[in-house]
C-alpha positions as CSV (number, residue, x, y, z in Angstrom):
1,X,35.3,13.9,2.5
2,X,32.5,12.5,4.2
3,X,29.1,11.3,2.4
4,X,25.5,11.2,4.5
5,X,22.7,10.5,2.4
6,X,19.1,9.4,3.1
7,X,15.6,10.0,2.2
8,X,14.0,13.9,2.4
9,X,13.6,15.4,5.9
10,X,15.5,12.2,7.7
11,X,18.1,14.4,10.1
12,X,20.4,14.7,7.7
13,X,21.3,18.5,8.3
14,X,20.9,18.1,12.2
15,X,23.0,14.7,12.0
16,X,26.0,16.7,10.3
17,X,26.0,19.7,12.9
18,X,26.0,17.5,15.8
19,X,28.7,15.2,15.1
20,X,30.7,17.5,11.9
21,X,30.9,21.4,13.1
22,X,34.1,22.2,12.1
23,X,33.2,20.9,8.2
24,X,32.5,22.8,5.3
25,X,28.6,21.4,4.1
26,X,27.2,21.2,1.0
27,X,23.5,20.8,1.0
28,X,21.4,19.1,-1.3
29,X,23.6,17.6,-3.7
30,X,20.9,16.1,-5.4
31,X,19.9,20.1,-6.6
32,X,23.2,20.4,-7.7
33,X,23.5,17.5,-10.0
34,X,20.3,18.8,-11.3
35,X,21.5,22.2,-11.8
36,X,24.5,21.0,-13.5
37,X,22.1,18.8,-16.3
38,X,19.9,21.7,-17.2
39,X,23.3,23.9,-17.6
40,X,24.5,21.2,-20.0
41,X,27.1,19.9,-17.9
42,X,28.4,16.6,-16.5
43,X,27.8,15.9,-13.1
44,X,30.3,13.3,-12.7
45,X,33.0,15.5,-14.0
46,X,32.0,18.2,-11.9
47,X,31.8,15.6,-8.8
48,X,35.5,14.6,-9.4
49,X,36.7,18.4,-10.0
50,X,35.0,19.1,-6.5
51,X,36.8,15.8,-5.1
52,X,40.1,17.3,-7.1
53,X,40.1,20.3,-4.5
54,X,41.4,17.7,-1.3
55,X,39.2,19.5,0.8
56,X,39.1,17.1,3.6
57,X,36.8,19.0,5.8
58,X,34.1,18.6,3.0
59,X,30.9,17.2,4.1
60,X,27.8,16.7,0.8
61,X,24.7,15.7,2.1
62,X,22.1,14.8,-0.4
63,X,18.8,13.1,-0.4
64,X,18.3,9.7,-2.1
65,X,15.9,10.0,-5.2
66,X,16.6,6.7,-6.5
67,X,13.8,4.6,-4.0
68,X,10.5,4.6,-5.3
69,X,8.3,5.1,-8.4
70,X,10.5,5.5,-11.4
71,X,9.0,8.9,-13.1
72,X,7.7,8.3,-16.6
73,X,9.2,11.8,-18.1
74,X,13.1,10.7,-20.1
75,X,15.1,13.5,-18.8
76,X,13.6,12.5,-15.3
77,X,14.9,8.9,-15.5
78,X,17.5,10.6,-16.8
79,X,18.3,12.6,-14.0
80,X,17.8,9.8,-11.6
81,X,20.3,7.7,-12.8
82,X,22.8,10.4,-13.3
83,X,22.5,11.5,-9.4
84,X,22.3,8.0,-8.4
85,X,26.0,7.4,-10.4
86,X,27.1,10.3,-9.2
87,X,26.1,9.5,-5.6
88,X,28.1,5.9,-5.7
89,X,31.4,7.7,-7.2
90,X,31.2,10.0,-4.0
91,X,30.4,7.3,-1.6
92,X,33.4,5.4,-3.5
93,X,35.9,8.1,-2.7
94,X,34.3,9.5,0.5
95,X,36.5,8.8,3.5
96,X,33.1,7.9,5.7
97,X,29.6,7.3,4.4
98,X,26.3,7.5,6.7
99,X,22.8,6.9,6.0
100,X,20.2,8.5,8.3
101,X,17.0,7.8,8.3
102,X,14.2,9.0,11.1
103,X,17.3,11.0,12.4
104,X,19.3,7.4,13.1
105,X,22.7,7.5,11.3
106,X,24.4,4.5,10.6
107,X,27.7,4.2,9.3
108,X,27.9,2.0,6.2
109,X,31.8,2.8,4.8
């Protein structure tokens, strides 16, 4: 599995196509831990059941939320944290991990 992360509208999407066609993408990861909170589930579960599949063509690009003004709303912070967790167990596991930002990607694992 491969990780790219970076800050909204950065290249990510355009970074993956040029240098991973042949993998399987999953967009916005961030929307999907989000998703998964509001349906009452737990993200990091869900994160290792996806990791459980050995898809090794798997590619999750998701934004970085964690930079910036921490929102005052609970289940906000909440949500922040969870994704940022969540984000570190991928890049833990992930076989590569790029950050790209102003369409630059640099490899950091």
């Amino acid at each position: 599995m491969i990780l790219i992360i970076g800050g909204k509208s950065q290249g990510k999407k355009a970074f993956a196509a040029k240098e991973f066609p042949e993998y399987k993408v999953v967009e916005q990861y961030q929307e999907t831990v989000r998703k998964q909170m509001l349906d009452g589930l737990d993200p990091m579960q869900e994160a290792e059941k996806l990791l459980l599949q050995g898809d090794e063509q798997l590619l999750i690009i998701t934004d970085e939320i964690g930079c910036g003004i921490v929102p005052m709303d609970p289940w906000e912070r909440a949500y922040r944290e969870t994704d940022g967790r969540v984000n570190g167990y991928l890049a833990e596991h992930a076989e590569s991990v790029y950050r790209v930002l102003a369409g630059i990607a640099m490899k950091i694992k």
